[in-house]
C-alpha positions in Angstrom: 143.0 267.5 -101.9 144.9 268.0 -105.4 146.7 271.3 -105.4 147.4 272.6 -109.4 149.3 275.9 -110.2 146.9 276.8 -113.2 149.6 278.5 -115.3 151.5 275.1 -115.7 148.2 273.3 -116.2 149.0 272.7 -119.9 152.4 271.3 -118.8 151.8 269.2 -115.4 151.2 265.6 -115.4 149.0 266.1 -112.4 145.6 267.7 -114.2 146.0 264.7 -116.8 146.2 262.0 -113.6 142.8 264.1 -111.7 140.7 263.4 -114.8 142.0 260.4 -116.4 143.2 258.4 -113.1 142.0 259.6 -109.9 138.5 261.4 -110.1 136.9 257.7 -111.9 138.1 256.1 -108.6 138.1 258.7 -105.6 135.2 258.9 -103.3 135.7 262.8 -103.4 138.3 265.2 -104.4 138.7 269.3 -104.8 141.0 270.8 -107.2 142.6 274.3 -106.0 144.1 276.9 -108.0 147.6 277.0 -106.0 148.5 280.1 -108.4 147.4 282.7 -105.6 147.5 282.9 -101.8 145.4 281.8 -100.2 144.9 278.9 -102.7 141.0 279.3 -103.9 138.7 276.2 -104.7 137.9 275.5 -108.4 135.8 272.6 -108.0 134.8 269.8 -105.9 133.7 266.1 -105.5 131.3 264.0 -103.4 129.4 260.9 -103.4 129.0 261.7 -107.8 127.7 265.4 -107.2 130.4 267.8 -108.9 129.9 271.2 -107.8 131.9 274.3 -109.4 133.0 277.2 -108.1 135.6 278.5 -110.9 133.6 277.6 -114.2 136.4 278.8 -116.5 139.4 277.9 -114.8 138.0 274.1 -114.4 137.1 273.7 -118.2 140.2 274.8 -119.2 142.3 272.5 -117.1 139.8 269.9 -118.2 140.2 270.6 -121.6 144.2 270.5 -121.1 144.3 267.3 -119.6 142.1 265.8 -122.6 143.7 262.6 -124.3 144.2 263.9 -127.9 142.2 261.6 -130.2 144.9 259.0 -132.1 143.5 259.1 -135.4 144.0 262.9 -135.8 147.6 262.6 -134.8 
């Protein structure tokens, strides 16, 4: 389980480590958005089938956690 408050998604190590670390490696993972009560599924992980719940929400934190490309810099 990998719990993200999606307000500090921009700013959190942890969205950058889910995409660019963890999910290559993991067997299965979900990502919750930890910003409401009860914490509500964004998206999940098993055996290479992704399914989505919170379209929006998971391509932004994707997007966030997106290595910016070195040449442009």
């Amino acid at each position: 389980m990998f719990r993200l408050k999606t307000s500090d998604a921009d700013t959190q190590p942890g969205s950058k480590n889910l995409f660019r670390l963890y999910r290559p490696i993991l067997d299965h993972w979900r990502l919750y958005d930890a910003s409401r009560l009860p914490p509500g599924l964004i998206a999940q992980e098993d055996q290479l089938s992704l399914s989505i719940r919170e379209e929006s929400l998971f391509q932004r934190i994707q997007l966030q956690s997106e290595v910016p490309d070195e040449q442009s810099q």
